[in-house]
Every structure is written in structure tokens, then in C-alpha cells.
C-alpha positions in Angstrom: 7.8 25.4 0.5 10.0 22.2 1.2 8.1 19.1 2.6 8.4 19.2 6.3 8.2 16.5 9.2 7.2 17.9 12.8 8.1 16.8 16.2 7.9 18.8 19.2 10.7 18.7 21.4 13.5 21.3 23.3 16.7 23.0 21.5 19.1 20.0 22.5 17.2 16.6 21.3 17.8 15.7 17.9 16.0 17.3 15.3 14.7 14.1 12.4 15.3 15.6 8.9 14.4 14.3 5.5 16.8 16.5 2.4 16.5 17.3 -0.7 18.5 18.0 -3.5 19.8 21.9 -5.5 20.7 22.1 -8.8 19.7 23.4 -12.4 17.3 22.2 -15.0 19.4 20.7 -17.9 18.6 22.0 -21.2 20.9 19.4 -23.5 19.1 17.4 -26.7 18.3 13.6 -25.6 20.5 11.1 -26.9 17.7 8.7 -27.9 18.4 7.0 -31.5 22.2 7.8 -33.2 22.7 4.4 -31.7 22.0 4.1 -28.4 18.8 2.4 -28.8 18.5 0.0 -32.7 17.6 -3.5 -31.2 17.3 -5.3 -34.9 14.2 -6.4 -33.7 11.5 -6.2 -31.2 13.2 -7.8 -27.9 11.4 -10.8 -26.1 11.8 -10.6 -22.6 7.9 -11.0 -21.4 7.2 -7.3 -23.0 7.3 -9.0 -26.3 6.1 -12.1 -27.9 9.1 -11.9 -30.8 6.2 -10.5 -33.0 5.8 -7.5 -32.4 2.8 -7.9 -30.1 3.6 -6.1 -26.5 1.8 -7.1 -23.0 -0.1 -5.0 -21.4 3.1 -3.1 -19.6 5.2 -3.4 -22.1 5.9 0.2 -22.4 5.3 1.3 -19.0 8.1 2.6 -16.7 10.3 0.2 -14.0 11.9 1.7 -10.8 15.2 0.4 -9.5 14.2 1.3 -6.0 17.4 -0.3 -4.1 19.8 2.5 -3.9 16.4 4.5 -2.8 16.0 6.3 0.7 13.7 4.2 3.3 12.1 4.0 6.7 9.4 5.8 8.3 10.8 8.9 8.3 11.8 9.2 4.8 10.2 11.1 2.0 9.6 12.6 -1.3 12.1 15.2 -2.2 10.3 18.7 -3.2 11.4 20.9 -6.8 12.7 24.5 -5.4 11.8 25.2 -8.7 7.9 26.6 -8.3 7.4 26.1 -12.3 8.4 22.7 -12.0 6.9 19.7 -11.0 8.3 15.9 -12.7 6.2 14.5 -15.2 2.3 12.9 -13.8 2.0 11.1 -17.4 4.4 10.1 -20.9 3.4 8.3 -23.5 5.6 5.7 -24.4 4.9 2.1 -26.9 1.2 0.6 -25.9 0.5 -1.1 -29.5 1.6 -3.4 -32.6 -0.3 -2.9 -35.2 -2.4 -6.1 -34.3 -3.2 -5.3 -30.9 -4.4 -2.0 -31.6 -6.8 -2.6 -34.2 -8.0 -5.4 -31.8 -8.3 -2.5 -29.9 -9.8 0.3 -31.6 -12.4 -1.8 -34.0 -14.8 -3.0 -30.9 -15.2 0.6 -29.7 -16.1 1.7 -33.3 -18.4 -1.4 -33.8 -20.2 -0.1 -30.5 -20.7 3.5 -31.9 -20.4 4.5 -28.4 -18.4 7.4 -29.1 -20.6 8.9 -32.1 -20.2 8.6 -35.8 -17.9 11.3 -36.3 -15.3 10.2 -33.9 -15.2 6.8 -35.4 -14.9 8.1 -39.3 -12.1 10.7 -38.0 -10.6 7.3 -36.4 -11.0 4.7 -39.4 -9.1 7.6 -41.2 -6.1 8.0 -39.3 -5.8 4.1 -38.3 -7.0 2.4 -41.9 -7.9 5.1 -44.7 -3.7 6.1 -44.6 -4.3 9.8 -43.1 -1.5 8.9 -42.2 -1.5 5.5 -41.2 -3.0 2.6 -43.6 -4.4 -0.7 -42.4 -3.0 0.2 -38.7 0.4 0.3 -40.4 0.8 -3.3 -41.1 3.4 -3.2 -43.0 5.1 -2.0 -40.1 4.6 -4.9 -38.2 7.8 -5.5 -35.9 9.3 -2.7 -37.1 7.5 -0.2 -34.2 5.1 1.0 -32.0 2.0 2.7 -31.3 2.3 4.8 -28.6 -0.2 6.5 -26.1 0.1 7.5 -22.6 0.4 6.2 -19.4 -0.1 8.0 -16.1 2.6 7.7 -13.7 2.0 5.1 -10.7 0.7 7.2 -7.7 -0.4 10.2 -9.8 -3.8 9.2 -10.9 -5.4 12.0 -9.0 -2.6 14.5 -9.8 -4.0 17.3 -12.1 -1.1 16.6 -14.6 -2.3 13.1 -14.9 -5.0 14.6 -17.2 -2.0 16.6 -19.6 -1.0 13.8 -21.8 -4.1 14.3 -24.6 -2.9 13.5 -28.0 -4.0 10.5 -30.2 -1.9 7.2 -30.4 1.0 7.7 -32.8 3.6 5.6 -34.1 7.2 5.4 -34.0 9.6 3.1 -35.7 11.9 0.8 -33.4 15.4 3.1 -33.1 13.9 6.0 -33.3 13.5 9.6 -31.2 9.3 9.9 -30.7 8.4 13.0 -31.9 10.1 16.4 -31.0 7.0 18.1 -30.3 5.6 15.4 -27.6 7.1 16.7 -24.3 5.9 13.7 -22.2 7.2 11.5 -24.5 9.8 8.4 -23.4 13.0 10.0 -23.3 16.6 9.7 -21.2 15.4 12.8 -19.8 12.3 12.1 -19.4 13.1 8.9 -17.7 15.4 11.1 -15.1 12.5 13.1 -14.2 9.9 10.6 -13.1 12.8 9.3 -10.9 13.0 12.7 -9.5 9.1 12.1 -8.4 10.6 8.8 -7.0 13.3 9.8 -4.9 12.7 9.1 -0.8 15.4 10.7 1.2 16.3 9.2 4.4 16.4 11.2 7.7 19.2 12.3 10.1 20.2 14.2 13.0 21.4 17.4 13.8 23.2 18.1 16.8 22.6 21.0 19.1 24.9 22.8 21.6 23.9 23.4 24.3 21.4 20.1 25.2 18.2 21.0 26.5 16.6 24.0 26.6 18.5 26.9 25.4 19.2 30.7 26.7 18.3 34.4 25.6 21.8 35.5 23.7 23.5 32.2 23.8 24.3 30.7 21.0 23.6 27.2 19.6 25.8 25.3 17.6 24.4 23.3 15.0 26.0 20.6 13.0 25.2 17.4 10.5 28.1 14.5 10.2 27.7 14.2 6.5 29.0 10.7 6.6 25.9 9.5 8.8 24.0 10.0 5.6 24.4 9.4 1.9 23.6 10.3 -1.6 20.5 8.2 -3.0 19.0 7.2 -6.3 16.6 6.1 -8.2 16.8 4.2 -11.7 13.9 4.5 -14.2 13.7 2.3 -17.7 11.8 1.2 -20.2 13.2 -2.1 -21.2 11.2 -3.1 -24.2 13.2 0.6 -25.9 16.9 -0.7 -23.9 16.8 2.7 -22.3 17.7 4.4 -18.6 18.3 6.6 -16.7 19.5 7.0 -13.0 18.5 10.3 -10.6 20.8 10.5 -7.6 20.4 13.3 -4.8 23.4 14.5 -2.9 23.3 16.2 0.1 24.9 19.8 0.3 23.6 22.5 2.7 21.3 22.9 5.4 19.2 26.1 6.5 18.1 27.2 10.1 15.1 28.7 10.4 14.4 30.2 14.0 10.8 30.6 13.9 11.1 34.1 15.0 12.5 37.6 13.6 14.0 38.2 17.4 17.1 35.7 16.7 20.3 35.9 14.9 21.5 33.0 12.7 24.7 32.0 12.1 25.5 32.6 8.9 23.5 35.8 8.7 22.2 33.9 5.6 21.5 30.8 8.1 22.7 28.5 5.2 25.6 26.0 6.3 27.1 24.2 3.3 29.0 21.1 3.2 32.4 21.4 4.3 34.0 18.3 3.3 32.7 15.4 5.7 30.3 17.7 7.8 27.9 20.9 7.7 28.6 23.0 10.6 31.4 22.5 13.6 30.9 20.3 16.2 30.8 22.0 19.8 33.5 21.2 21.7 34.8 22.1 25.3 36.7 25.5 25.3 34.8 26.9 22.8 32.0 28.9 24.4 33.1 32.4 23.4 33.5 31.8 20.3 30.7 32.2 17.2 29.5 29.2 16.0 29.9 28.6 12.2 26.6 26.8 11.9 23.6 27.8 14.4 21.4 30.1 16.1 21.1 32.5 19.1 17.4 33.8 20.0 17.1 37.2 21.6 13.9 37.1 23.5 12.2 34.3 25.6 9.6 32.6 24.3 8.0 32.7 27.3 5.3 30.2 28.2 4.8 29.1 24.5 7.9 27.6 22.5 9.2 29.1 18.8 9.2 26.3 15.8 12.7 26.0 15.0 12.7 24.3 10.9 15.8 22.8 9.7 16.2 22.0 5.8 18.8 20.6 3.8 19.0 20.8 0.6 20.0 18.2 -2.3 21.7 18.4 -5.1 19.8 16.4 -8.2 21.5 15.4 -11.0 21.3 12.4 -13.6 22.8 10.2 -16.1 21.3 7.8 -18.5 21.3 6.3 -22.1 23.6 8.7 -24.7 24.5 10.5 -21.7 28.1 10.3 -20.8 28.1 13.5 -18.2 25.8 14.5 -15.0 22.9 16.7 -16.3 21.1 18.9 -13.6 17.5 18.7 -12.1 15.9 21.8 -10.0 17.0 21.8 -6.6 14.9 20.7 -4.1 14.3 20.8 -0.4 12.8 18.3 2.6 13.2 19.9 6.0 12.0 19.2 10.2 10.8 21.1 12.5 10.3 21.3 16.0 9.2 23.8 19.2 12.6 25.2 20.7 11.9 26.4 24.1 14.0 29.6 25.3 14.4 30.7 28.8 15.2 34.6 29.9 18.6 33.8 31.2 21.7 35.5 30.1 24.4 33.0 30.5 25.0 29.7 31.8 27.9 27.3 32.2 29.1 24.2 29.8 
């Protein structure tokens, strides 16, 4: 279901929408290492202390917000895809060797976590199965890495997905294949997905005020009133980006009833160069509106809920990635009671 904003009002006030964006989920190989990201050494830049040693963020995800929707009527977009949902948690650098055996060695000191975590531990950090002495002779040539949960999703089921141990990865190079939360272009492209606010707008209804039984109501959105958004996500200390942008390019009528007949029959309007729909003009009357909606019974002393919902197409581009990739499509709609009076025809 696309995320909806409600406001009651009659067929002829504006309807405030927030949209959403269509396409599919990419499939192409990240672009990680094979150049794109082989600083010769660990970048200082308040991540790093030209040691190897990272603060306490180093790793962690930044949003470029400014190109974002805003205002109190924006909001989050919404996958179309049901089986899709971006990222709640990714791992991505936490640790130089220092800083995580300043880590890990007061928790086994405490044998707070029982005696057979801690040996399995000591092994894989300082018995070299795999990783010897915390991989010291490694220092400032990597990272430990271990997970983060996304800002905002701490009480998001996913949050709870990103499980396995700290690993390490040396500086230039992909994290492992088999870590699907791991730091990635793509990866990057989907938590800006779950970043994306998209603005509201207007559609305009013919006639204004409360519509008829069997006339029918043009609908129509100036696409230049609003315009495509983005989000940038990075990771600085790894020099890598990526930017989601959400175009608008339909928009669906709902009636709120099976007694009215939309216009397409599908009740999808796409874009049509600087507009979706045809604006009602004078003279036009007879004729069927490309974009709208004509209800065939009154809705008596109640009202029906009229949704409107446009849909976005999501796409990004980032570090190694020289063409758009696609996103799931995704949806952000309004809604609001449309009164409809028994009368068969009046005059415009």
C-alpha cells in the first residue's frame, strides 16, 4: 500500500500529494575496488588519525540531504516492491587493529560472556584462526568491520539482521561477496532510497466544488510545479558515493467506489511532457477528459474517499557507476472525501 496523507475536503479543492518513484531492482556487480577506491593510505579527515585508528563514526554513513524533499507535508517514499524494503543495518570499517583489541580484551577480562565465547574469540582475534595478534601487521593497511544500524531504524525488525562477527578487509578492497549488508555503491543507493522525502503538490479538479452524478472530472498535475529529488549517501573514510534521485512519472485515481468510471479505464495518467493530465478549459465540456473521474451514483449523505498517487521513478548513480541503475518503484499518495450530488448536468 503507498504511504498516504488524508484531508477531508469536496471534489474541487486541491488534493496535497506526496510521490514516489517506479522502476526495477538493478542486478549489475558493484564497482568497489579495480580503482575506484585505493587511497595509499588511510585518509585523515577527522575519521582518521593518519594511523590507522578511526573515531567512533568513522565508518558510519553521511546523508547529503539538500537536494532532499521538505516541509510538512513531505514524506518517505514507499518500495512497490512487497519483497523489498532498503537496508535497516550494513557493516562497514569500525576497527584498526589497536582499537579493537582495546575493545574486545576488557570484555574477555570480565568473563561476562562465558569461557567458551572468549576462547572461540582469542582464537579468531589472536591465536591466527584467521587473524593473528588482531592482524597487526595490518596496521594501516585496513579495517575491521562490524555493523551499524541505520539512523532511525533501531526499532525496525531488520535492525536485528546484520549478525556476523567483525571481519577484516584491506584498504582498496570489495568486503566480502557473501555479506549482503556490507558497504557497497549499491548499497549506499539503497539507504538513500530509505532517505528520500518527497515534496507535495496539487492536483487540479474540474469542476470546483462538489461534483455531479455522470459528469466527469478533469484531473491534472503541472509537472513543472514539482521536481525530481535526491539523496546522496557516503562513506568518506572508503572515498565512496552514491546518489538516489526520484523522478516523478504517473499519477493514479482511485474513486473510492466500484460505482465510477476512471479515465483511463486503468485510472493511470503518465507524464506527458510538462504535465499529467489536460488542463480543463472552456469549450470543453463534452468532451472526455484524458486524466479523471466520473462517479455514477450519489454518495448521498456520506462522502466517497477519492486517493490520488503518483508514482516515482528511482534510480541511482555512484562510485564505478557511469550509468543510472534502477531501484523498485515506489508510491506516496493523498486522499480526501469527494462529495457527489444526484444531479445530471450542470453548467461551466
Amino acid at each position: 500500500m503507498p504511504a498516504v496523507n488524508r484531508s477531508g475536503v469536496v471534489v474541487g479543492s486541491a488534493i496535497a500529494l506526496v510521490f514516489l518513484a517506479n522502476s526495477g531492482l538493478a542486478s549489475a556487480d558493484d564497482d568497489f575496488g579495480n580503482g575506484s577506491q585505493k587511497p595509499s593510505k588511510p585518509p585523515v579527515s577527522g575519521n582518521s588519525d593518519g594511523k590507522g585508528n578511526l573515531s567512533a563514526t568513522a565508518g558510519a554513513v553521511v546523508f547529503d540531504r539538500s537536494k532532499n524533499g521538505s516541509g510538512q507535508s513531505a514524506g518517505p517514499v514507499t518500495s512497490s516492491a512487497s519483497n523489498w524494503t532498503p537496508p535497516a543495518c550494513y557493516y562497514a570499517p569500525k576497527y584498526s587493529p589497536e582499537q579493537l583489541q582495546k575493545h574486545l580484551e576488557p570484555i574477555w577480562q570480565a568473563e561476562s560472556t562465558g569461557y567458551e565465547w572468549d576462547a572461540k574469540q582469542r582464537k579468531t582475534f589472536e591465536g591466527g584462526e584467521p587473524y593473528k595478534d588482531f592482524n597487526k601487521d595490518k596496521a594501516g593497511k585496513g579495517y575491521f568491520w562490524d555493523s551499524y544500524v541505520t539512523e532511525g531504524r533501531e526499532g525496525d525488525p531488520g535492525a536485528l539482521d546484520c549478525t556476523k562477527d567483525i571481519f577484516w578487509v584491506d584498504q582498496g578492497a570489495p568486503p566480502p561477496p557473501e555479506i549482503p549488508q556490507a558497504i557497497t555503491p549499491e548499497m549506499l543507493a539503497q539507504l538513500a532510497y530509505a532517505e528520500i522525502r518527497v515534496p507535495s503538490t496539487t492536483v487540479e479538479l474540474a469542476p470546483e466544488g462538489t461534483t455531479k452524478v455522470n459528469l466527469p472530472t478533469w484531473a491534472w498535475l503541472d509537472a513543472a510545479k514539482f521536481k525530481p529529488v535526491s539523496v546522496t549517501a557516503s562513506v568518506p573514510l572508503l572515498n565512496v558515493q552514491a546518489t538516489t534521485t526520484a523522478e516523478p512519472v504517473s499519477l493514479k485515481i482511485e474513486p473510492g467506489t466500484a460505482d465510477a468510471t476512471t479515465y483511463p479505464a486503468s485510472g493511470v495518467c503518465a507524464l506527458n511532457g510538462d504535465q499529467i493530465g489536460e488542463a480543463y478549459a472552456k469549450g470543453k465540456a463534452d468532451e472526455t477528459p484524458p486524466c479523471g473521474v466520473k462517479y455514477l451514483r450519489s454518495s448521498g449523505d456520506g462522502s466517497y474517499q477519492l486517493q490520488a498517487t503518483i508514482t516515482w521513478k528511482i534510480h541511482w548513480t555512484g562510485t564505478g557507476v557511469n550509468e543510472e541503475r534502477g531501484l523498485p518503484d515506489g508510491e506516496f499518495g493523498a486522499d480526501q472525501d469527494v462529495v457527489v450530488q444526484e444531479i445530471q448536468s450542470i453548467n461551466r
